[in-house]
N, CA and C atoms as an extended XYZ file, in Angstrom:
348
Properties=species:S:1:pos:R:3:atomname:S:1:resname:S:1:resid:I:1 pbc="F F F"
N       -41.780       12.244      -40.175 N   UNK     1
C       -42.637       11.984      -39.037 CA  UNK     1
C       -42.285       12.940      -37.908 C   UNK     1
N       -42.979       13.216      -37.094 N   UNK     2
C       -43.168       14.146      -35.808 CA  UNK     2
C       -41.999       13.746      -35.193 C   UNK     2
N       -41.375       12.892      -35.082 N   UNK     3
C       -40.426       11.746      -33.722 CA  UNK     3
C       -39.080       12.080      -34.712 C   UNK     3
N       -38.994       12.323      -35.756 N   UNK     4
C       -37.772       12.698      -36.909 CA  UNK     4
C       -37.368       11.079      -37.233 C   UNK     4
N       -38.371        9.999      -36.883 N   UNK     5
C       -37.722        8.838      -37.695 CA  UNK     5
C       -38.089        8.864      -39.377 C   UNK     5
N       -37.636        8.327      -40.371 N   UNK     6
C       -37.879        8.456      -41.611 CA  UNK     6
C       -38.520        7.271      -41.892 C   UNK     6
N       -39.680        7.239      -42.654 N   UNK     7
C       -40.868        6.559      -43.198 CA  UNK     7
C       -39.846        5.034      -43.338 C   UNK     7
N       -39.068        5.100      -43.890 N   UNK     8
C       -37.940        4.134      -44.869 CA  UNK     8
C       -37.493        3.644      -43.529 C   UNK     8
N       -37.631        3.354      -42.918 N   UNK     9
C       -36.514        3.006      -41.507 CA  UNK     9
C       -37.645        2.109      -40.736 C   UNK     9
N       -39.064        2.303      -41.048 N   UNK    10
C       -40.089        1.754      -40.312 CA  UNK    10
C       -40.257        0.412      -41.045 C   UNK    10
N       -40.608       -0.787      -40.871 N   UNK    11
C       -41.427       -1.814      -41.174 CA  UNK    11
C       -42.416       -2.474      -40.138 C   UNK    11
N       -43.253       -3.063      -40.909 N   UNK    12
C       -44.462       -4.257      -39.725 CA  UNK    12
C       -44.420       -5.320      -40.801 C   UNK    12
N       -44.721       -6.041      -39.372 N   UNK    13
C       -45.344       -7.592      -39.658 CA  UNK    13
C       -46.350       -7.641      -38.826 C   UNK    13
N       -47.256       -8.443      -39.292 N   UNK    14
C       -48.312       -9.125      -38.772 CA  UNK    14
C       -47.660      -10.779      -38.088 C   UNK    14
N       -47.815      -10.895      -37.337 N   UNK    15
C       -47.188      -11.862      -36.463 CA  UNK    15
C       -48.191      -12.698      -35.476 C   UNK    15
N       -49.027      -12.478      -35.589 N   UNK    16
C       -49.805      -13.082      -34.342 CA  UNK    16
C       -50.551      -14.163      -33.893 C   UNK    16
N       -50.747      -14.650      -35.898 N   UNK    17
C       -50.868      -15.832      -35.974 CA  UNK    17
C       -49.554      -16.888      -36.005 C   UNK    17
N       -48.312      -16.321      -36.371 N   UNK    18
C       -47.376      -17.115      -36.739 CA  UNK    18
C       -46.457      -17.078      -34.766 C   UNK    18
N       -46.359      -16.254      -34.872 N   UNK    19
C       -45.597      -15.821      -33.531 CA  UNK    19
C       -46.454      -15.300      -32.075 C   UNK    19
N       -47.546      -16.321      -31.871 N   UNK    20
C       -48.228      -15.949      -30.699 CA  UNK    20
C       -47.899      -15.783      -29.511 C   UNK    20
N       -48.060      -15.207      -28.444 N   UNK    21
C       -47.639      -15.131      -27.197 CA  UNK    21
C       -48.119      -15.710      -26.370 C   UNK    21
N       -49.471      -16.155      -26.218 N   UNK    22
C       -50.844      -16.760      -25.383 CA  UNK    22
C       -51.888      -17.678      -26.631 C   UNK    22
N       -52.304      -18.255      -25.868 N   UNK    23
C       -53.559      -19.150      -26.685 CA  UNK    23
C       -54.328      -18.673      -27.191 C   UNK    23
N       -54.330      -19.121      -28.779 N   UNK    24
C       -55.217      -18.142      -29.303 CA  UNK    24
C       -56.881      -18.691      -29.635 C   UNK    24
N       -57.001      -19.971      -27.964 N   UNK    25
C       -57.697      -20.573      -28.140 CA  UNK    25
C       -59.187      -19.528      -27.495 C   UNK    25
N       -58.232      -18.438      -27.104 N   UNK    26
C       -59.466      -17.805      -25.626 CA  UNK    26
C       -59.404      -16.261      -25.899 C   UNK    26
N       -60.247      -15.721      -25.693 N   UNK    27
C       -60.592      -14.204      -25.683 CA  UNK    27
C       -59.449      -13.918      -25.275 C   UNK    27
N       -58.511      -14.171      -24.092 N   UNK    28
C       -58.086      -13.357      -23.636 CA  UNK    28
C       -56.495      -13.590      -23.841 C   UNK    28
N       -56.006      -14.874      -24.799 N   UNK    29
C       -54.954      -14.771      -25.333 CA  UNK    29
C       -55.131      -14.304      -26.623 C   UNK    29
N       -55.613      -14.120      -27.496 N   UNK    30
C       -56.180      -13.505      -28.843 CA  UNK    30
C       -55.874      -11.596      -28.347 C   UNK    30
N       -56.623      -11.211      -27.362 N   UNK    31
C       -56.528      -10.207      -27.322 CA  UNK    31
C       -54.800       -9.895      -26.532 C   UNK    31
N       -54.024      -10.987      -26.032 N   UNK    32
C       -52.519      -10.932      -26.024 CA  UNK    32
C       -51.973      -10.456      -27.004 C   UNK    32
N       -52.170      -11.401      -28.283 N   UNK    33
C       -51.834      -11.774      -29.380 CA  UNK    33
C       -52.102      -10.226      -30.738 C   UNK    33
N       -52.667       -9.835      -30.270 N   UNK    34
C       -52.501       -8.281      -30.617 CA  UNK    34
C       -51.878       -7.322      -30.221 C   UNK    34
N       -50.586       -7.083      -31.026 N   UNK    35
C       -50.081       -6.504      -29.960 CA  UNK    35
C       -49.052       -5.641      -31.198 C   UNK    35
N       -48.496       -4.499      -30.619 N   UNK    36
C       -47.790       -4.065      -31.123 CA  UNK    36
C       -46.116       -3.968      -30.708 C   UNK    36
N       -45.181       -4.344      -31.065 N   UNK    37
C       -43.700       -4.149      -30.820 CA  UNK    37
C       -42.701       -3.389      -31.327 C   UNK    37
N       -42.143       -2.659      -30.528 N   UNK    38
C       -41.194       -1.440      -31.361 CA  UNK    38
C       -39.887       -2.263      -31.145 C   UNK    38
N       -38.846       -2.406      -32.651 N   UNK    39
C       -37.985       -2.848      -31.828 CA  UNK    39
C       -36.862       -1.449      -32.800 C   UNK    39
N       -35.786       -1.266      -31.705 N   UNK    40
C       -35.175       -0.317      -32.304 CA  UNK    40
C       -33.643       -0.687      -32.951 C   UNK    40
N       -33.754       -0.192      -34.149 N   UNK    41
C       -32.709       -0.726      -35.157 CA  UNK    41
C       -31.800        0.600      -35.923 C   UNK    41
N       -30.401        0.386      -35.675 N   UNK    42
C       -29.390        1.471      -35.898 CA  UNK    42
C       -29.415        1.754      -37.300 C   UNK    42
N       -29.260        0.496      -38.129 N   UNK    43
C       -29.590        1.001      -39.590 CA  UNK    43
C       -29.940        0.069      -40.599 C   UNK    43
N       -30.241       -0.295      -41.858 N   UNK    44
C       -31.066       -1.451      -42.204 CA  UNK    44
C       -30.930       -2.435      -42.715 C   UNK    44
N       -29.524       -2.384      -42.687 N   UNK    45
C       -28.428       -3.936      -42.670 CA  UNK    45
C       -29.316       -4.513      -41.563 C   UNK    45
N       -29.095       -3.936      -40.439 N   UNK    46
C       -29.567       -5.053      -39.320 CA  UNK    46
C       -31.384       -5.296      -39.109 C   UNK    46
N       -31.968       -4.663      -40.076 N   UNK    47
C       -33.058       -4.631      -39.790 CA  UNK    47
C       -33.533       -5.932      -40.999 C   UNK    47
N       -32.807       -5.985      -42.156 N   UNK    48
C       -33.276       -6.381      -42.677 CA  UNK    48
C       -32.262       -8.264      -42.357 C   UNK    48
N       -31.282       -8.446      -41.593 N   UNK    49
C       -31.166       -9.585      -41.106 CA  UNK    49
C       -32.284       -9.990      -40.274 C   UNK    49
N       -32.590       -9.286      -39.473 N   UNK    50
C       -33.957       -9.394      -38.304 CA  UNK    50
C       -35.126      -10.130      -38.936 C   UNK    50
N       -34.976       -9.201      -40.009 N   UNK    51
C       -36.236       -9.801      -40.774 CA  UNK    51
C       -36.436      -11.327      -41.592 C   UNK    51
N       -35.090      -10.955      -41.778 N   UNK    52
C       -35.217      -12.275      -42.654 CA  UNK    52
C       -35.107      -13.553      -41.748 C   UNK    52
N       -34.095      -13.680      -40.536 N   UNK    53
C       -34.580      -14.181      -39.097 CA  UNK    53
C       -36.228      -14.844      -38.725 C   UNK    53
N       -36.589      -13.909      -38.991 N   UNK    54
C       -37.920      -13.825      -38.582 CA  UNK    54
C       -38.751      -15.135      -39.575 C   UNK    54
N       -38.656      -14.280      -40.609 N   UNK    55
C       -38.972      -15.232      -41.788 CA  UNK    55
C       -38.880      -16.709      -41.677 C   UNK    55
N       -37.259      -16.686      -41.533 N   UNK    56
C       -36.896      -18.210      -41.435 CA  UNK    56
C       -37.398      -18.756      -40.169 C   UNK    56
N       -37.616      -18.330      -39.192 N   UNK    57
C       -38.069      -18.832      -37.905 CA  UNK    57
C       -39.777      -18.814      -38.373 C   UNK    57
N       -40.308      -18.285      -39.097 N   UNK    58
C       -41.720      -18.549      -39.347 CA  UNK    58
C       -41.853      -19.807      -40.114 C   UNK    58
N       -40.653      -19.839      -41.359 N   UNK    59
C       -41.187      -20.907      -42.196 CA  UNK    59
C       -40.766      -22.265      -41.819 C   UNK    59
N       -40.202      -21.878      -40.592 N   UNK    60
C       -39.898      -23.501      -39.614 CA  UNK    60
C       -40.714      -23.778      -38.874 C   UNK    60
N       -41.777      -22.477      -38.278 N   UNK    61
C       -42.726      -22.976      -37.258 CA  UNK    61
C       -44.242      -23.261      -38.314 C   UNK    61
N       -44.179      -22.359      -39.032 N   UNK    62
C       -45.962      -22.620      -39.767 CA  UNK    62
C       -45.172      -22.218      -41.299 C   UNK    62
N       -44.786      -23.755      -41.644 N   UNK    63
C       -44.243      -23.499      -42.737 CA  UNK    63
C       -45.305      -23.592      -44.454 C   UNK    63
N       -46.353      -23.617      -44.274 N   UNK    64
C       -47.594      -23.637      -45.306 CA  UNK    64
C       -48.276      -22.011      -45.475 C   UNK    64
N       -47.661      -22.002      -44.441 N   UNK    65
C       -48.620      -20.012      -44.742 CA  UNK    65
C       -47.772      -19.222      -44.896 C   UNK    65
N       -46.121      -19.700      -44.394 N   UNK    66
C       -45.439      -18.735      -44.580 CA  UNK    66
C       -44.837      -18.966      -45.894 C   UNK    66
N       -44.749      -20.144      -46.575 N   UNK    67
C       -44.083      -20.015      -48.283 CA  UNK    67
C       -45.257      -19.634      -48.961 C   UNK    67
N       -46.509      -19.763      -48.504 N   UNK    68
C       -47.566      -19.092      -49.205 CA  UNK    68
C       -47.219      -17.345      -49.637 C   UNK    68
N       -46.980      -16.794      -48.214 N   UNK    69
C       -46.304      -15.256      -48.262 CA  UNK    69
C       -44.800      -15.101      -48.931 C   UNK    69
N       -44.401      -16.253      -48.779 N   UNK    70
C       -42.992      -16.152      -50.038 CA  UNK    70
C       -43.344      -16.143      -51.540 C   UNK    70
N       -44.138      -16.949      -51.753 N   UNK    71
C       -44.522      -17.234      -53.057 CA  UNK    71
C       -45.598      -15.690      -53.765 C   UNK    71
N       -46.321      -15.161      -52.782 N   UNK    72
C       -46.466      -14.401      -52.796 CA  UNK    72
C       -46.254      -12.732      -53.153 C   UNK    72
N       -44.746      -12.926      -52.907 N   UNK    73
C       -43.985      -11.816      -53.147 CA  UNK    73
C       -43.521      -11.624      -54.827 C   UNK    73
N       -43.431      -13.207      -55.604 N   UNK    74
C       -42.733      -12.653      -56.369 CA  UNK    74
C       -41.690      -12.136      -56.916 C   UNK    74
N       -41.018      -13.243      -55.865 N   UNK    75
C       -39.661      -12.735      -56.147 CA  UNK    75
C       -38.649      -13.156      -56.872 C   UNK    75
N       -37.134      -13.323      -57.158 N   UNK    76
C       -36.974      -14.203      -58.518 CA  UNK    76
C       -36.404      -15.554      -57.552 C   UNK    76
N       -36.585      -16.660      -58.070 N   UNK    77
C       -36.214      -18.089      -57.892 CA  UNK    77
C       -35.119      -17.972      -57.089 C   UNK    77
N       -33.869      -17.397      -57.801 N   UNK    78
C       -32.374      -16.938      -57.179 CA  UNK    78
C       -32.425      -16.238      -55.536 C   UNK    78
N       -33.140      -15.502      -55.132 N   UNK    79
C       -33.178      -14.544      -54.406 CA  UNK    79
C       -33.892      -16.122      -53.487 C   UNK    79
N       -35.162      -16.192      -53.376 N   UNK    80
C       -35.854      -17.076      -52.837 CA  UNK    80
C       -34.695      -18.201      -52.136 C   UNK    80
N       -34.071      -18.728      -53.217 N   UNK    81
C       -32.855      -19.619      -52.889 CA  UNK    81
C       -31.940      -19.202      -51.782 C   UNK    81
N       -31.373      -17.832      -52.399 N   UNK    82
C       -30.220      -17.445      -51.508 CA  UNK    82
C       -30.497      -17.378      -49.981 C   UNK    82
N       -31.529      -16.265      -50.055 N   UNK    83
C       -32.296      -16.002      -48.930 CA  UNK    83
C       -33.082      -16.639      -47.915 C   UNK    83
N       -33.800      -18.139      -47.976 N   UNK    84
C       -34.250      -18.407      -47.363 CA  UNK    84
C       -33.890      -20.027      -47.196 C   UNK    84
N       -33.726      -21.056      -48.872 N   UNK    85
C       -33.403      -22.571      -48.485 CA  UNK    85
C       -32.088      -22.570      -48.624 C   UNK    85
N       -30.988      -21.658      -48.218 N   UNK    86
C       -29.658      -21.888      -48.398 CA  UNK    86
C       -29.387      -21.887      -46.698 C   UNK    86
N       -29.651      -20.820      -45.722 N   UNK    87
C       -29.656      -20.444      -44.831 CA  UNK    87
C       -30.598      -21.758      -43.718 C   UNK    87
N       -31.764      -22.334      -44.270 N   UNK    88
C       -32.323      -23.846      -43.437 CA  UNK    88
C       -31.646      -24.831      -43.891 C   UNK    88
N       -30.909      -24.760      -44.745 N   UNK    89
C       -29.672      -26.052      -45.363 CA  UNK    89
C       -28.868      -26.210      -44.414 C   UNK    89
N       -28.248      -24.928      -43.996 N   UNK    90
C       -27.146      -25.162      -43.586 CA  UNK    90
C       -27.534      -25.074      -41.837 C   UNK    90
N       -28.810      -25.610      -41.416 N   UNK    91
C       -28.859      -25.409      -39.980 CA  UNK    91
C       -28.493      -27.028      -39.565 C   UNK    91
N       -28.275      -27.898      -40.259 N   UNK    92
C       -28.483      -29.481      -39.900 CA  UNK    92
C       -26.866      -29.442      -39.954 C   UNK    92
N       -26.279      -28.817      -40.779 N   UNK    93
C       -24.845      -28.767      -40.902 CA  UNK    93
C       -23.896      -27.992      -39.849 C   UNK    93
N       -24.479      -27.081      -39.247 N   UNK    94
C       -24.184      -26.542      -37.790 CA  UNK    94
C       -24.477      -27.033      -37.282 C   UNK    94
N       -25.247      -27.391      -37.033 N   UNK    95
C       -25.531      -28.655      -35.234 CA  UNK    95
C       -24.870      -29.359      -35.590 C   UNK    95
N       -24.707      -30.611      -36.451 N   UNK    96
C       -24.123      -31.212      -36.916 CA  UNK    96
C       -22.549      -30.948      -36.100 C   UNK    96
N       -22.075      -29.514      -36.838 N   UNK    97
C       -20.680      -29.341      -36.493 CA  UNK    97
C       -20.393      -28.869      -34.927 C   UNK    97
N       -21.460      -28.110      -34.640 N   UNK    98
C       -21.675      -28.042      -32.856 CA  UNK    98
C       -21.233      -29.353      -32.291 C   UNK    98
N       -22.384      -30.314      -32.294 N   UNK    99
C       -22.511      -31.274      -31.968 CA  UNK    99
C       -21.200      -32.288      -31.686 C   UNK    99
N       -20.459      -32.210      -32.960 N   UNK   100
C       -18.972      -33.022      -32.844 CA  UNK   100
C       -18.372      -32.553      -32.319 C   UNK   100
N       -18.533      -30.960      -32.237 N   UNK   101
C       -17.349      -30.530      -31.656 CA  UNK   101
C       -17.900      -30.463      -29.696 C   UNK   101
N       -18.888      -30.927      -28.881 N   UNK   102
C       -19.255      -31.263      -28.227 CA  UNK   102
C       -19.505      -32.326      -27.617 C   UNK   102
N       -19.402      -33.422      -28.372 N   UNK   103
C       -19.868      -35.230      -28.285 CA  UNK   103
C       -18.207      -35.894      -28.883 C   UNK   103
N       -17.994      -35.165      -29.626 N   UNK   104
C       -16.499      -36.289      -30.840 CA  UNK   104
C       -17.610      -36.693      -31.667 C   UNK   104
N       -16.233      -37.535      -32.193 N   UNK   105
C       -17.136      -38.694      -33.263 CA  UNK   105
C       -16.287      -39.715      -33.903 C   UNK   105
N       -16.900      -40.413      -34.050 N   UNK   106
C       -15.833      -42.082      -34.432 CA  UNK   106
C       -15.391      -41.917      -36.328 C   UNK   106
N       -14.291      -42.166      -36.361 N   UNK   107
C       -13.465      -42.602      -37.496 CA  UNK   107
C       -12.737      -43.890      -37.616 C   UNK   107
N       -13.659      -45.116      -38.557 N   UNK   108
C       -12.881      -46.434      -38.767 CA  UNK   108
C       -12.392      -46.973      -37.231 C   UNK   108
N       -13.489      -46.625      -36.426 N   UNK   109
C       -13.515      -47.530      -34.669 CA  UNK   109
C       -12.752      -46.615      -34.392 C   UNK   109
N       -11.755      -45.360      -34.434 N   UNK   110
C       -11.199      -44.902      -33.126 CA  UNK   110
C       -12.107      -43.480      -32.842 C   UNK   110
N       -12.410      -43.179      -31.840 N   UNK   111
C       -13.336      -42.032      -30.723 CA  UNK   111
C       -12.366      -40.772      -30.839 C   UNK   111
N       -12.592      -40.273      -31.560 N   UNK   112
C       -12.048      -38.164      -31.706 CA  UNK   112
C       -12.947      -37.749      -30.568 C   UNK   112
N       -12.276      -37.576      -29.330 N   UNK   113
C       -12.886      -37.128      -28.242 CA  UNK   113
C       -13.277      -35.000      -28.606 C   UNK   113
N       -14.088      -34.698      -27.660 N   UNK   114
C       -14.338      -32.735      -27.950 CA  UNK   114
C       -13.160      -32.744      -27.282 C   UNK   114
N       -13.057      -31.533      -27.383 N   UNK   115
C       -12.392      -30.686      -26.636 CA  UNK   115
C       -13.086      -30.400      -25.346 C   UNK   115
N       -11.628      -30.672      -24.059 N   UNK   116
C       -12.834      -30.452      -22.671 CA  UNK   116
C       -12.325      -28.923      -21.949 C   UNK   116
């Protein structure tokens, strides 16, 4: 490319239904909602956490269209697993552990206070 970035370094998403900015009830959040975002990424370890980020934050907010685009892909069962219901498993299990370690929590009636 003209700019010396390499083809391989670029990705898009379409986002605008899943990740809106304005109402996409009105001309004039719709035309928000089009939009383009550069975000700049050192190399594609981190691009491709971003992404998958993304993903998981889609299939928590509009989760019917976005396993539609999982299912979509084709990808093997294993991968699907690793990548996406291993990573929302373990979000109930972090708060979870946030949480105690913020609130305590009772064992057989005695109060394990947090740390203050």
């Amino acid at each position: 490319m003209e700019t010396g970035i390499s083809a391989d370094r670029l990705r898009s998403a379409g986002r605008g239904q899943s990740s809106p900015v304005a109402d996409n009830g009105t001309d004039e959040g719709r035309a928000k909602n089009r939009r383009v975002e550069f975000v700049k990424i050192n190399n594609s370890s981190k691009m491709e956490i971003i992404e998958r980020i993304e993903r998981i934050k889609s299939i928590l907010l509009s989760p019917k269209t976005e396993w539609q685009t999982v299912e979509a892909e084709n990808a093997p069962h294993m991968k699907v697993f690793t990548t996406y219901v291993v990573p929302l498993a373990l979000i109930p299990a972090i708060a979870a552990f946030v949480g105690y370690g913020l609130t305590g929590y009772s064992v057989f009636g005695v109060h394990v206070h947090s740390v203050s």
